[in-house]
C-alpha positions as CSV (number, residue, x, y, z in Angstrom):
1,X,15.7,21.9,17.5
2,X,16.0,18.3,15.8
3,X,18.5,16.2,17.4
4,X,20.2,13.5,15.0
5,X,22.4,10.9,16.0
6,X,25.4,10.5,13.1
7,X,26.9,6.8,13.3
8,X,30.3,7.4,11.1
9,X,33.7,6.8,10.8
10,X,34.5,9.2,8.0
11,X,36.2,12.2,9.5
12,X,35.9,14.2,5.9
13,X,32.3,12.9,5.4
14,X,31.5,13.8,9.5
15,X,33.2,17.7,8.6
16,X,30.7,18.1,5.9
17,X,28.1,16.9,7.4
18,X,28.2,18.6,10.9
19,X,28.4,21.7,9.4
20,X,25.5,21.3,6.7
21,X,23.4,19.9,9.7
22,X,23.9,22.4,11.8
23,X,23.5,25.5,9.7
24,X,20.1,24.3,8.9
25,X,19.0,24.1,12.2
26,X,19.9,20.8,13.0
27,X,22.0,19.5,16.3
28,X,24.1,17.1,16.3
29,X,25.8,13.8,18.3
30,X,28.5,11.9,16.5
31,X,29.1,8.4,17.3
32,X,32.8,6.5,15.7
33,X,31.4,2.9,16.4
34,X,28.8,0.7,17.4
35,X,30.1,1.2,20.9
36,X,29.4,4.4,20.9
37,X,26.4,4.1,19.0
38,X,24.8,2.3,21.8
39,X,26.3,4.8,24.6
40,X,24.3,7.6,22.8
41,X,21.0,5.5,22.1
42,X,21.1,4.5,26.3
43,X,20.7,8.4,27.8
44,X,18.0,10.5,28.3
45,X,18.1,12.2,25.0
46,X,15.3,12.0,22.5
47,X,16.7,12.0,18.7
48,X,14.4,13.0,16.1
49,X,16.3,10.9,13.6
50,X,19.0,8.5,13.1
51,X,22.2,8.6,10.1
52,X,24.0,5.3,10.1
53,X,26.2,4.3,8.0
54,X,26.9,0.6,7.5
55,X,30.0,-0.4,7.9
56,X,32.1,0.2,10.8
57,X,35.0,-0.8,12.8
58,X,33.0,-3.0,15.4
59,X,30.0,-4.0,13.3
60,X,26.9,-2.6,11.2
61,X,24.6,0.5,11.5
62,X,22.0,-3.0,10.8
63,X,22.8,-3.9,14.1
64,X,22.0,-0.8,15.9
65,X,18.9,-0.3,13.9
66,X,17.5,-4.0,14.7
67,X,18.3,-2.8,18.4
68,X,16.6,0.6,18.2
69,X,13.5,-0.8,16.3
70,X,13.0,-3.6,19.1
71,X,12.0,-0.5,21.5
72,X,11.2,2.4,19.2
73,X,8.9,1.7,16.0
74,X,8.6,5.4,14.5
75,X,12.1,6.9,15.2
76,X,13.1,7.5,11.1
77,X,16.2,5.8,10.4
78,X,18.5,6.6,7.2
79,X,21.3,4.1,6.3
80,X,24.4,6.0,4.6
81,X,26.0,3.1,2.3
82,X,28.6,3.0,-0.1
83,X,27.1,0.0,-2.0
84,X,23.8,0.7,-3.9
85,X,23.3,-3.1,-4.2
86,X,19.9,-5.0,-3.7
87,X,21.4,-7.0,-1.2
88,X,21.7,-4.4,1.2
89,X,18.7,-2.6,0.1
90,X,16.7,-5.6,1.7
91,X,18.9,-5.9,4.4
92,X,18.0,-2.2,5.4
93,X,14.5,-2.8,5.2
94,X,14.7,-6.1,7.3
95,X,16.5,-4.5,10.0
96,X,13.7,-1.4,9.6
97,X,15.2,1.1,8.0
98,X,13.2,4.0,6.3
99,X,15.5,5.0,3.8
100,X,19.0,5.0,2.6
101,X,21.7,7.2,0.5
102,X,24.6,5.9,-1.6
103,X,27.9,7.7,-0.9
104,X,29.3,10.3,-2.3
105,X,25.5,12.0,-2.1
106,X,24.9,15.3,-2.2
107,X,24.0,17.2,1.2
108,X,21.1,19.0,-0.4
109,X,19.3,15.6,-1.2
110,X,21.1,14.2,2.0
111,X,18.6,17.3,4.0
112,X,15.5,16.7,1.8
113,X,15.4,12.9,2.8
114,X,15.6,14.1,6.5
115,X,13.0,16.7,6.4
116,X,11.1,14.8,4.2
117,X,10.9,11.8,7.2
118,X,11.1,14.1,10.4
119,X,7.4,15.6,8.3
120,X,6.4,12.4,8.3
121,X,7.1,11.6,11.3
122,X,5.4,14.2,12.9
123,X,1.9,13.7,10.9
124,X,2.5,10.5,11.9
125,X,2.6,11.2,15.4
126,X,-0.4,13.0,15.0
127,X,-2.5,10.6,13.9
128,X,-6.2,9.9,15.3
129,X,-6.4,7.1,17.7
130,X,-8.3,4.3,15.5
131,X,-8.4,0.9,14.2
132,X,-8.8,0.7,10.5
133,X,-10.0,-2.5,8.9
134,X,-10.0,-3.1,5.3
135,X,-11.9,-6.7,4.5
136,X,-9.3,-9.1,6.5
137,X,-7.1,-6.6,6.9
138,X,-6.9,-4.7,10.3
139,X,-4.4,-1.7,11.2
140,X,-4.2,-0.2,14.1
141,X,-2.6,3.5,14.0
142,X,-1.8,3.5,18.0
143,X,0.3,0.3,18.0
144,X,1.3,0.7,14.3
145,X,0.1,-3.0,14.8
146,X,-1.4,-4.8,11.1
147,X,-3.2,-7.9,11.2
148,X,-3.9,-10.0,8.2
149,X,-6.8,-12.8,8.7
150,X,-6.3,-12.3,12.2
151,X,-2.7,-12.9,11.6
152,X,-0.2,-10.0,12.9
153,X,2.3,-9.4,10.1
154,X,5.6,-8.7,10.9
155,X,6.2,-5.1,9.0
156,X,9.4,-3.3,8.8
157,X,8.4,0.6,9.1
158,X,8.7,1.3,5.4
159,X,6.1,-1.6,4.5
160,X,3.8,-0.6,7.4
161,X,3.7,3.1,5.7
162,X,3.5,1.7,2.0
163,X,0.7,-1.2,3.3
164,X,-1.3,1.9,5.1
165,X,-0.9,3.9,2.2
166,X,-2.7,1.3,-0.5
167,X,-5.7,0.2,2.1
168,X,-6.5,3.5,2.5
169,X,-6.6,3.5,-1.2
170,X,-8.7,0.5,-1.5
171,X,-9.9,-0.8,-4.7
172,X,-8.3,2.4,-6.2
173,X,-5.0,2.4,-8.0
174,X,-2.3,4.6,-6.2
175,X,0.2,5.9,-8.9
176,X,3.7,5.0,-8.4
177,X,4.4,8.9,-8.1
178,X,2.2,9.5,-5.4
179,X,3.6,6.9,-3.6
180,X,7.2,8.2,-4.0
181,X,5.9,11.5,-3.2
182,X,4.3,10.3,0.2
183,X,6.6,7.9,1.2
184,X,9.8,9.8,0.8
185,X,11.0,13.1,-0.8
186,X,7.9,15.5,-1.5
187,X,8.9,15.3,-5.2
188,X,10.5,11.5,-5.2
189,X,13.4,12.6,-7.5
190,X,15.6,11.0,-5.1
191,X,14.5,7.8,-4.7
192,X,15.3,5.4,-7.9
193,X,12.6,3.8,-8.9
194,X,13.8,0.2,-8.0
195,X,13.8,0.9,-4.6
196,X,9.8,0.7,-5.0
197,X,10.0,-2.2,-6.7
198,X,11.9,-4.0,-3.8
199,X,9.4,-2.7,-1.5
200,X,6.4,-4.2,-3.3
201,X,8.1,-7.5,-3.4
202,X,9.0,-8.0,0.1
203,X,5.7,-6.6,1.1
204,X,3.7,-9.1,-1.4
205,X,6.1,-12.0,0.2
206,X,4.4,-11.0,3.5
207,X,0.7,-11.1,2.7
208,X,0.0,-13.2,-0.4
209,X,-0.7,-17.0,-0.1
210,X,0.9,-17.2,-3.3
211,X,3.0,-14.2,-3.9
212,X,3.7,-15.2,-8.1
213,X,-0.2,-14.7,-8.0
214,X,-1.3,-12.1,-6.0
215,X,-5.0,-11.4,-4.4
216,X,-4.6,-8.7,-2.6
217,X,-1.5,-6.8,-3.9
218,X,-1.8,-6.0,-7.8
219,X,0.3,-4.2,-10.1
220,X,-1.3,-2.0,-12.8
221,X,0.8,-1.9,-15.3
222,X,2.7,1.2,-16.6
223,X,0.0,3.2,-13.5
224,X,1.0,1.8,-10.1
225,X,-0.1,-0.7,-7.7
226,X,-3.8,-0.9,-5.9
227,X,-5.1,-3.0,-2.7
228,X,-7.6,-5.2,-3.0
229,X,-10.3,-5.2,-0.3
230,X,-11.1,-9.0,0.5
231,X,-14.1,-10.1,2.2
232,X,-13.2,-12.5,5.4
């Protein structure tokens, strides 16, 4: 059985969601506040996932997420915000979030996003021990560890999964669908399209000299986006 960690402060929203999570299979902690949060995340038990929601009495779920990432780079990690704004989209992915929800949200998409993550997860963890180099790129699976001309990039989980996605893809555009579809929900109807967008940027911010021309990250116009192998 899945064990989730539910960082809320929402009674109504907690109800709901308990009971959803739970008929599907699903156990469940609830944590009130950061505080608690943290009392949860230092004992022996092994969550599969992690629902924070942003704002609470004694902080942000940014907070505990930035903690949990500092010892724990795969756990998947969904923000529950009321603010859809870009602002906290970034902040999300800074602090190494995988994906987020904008209340009210319907439970059904609320359970595809965490199946759709605990599968990835779990291919993830899967995953032959190798080092895959790309021209000056280098990514090692093990240590989900990516160097750049001998340069290790810092990588919030969602970049490190859209970055592994396009080298594998090499010198081959990867549809915008596909990546929706392999990133997130298996049909990406629940992910706006922006989101992407956001993603891209940040990542291109991270390996282009010159992100306003970029080398190795291109966009292909109404297809998708396609790595570019580079010769060191």
């Amino acid at each position: 059985m899945n064990h989730i960690l539910l960082l809320e402060d929402d009674n109504s929203l907690i109800d709901g969601l308990q009971y959803t999570l739970e008929k599907n299979g699903f156990s469940l902690d609830i944590a009130k506040t950061i505080c608690q949060a943290r009392e949860f995340l230092s004992s022996d038990t092994a969550y599969a996932l992690l629902l924070l929601d942003v704002t609470l009495p004694d902080g942000t779920g940014f907070d505990i997420c930035t903690q949990v990432r500092q010892r724990d780079s795969r756990i998947p990690i969904i923000f529950l915000t009321a603010s859809d704004e870009e602002v906290h989209i970034i902040r999300g992915l800074d602090s190494g979030g995988d994906d987020y929800i904008t209340k009210p949200f319907k439970l059904g998409e609320l359970l595809s996003r965490i199946r759709a993550l605990l599968r990835r997860a779990s291919l993830s963890s899967q995953e032959e021990a190798s080092i895959f180099c790309c021209g000056d790129l280098s990514i090692d699976f093990i240590q989900s560890r990516v160097t750049l001309r001998n340069k290790v990039l810092e990588l919030t989980a969602a970049e490190y999964r859209l970055l592994s996605l396009l080298a594998r893809n090499a010198n081959q555009v990867v549809p915008r669908g596909r990546i929706l579809d392999e990133l997130w929900d298996s049909g990406g109807s629940f992910v706006d399209d922006n989101t992407l967008s956001v993603y891209i940027r940040r990542l291109r911010e991270k390996v282009e000299t010159d992100p306003s021309h970029p080398v190795h990250l291109s966009t292909v116009r109404g297809f998708g986006y396609q790595w570019n192998e580079v010769k060191p």
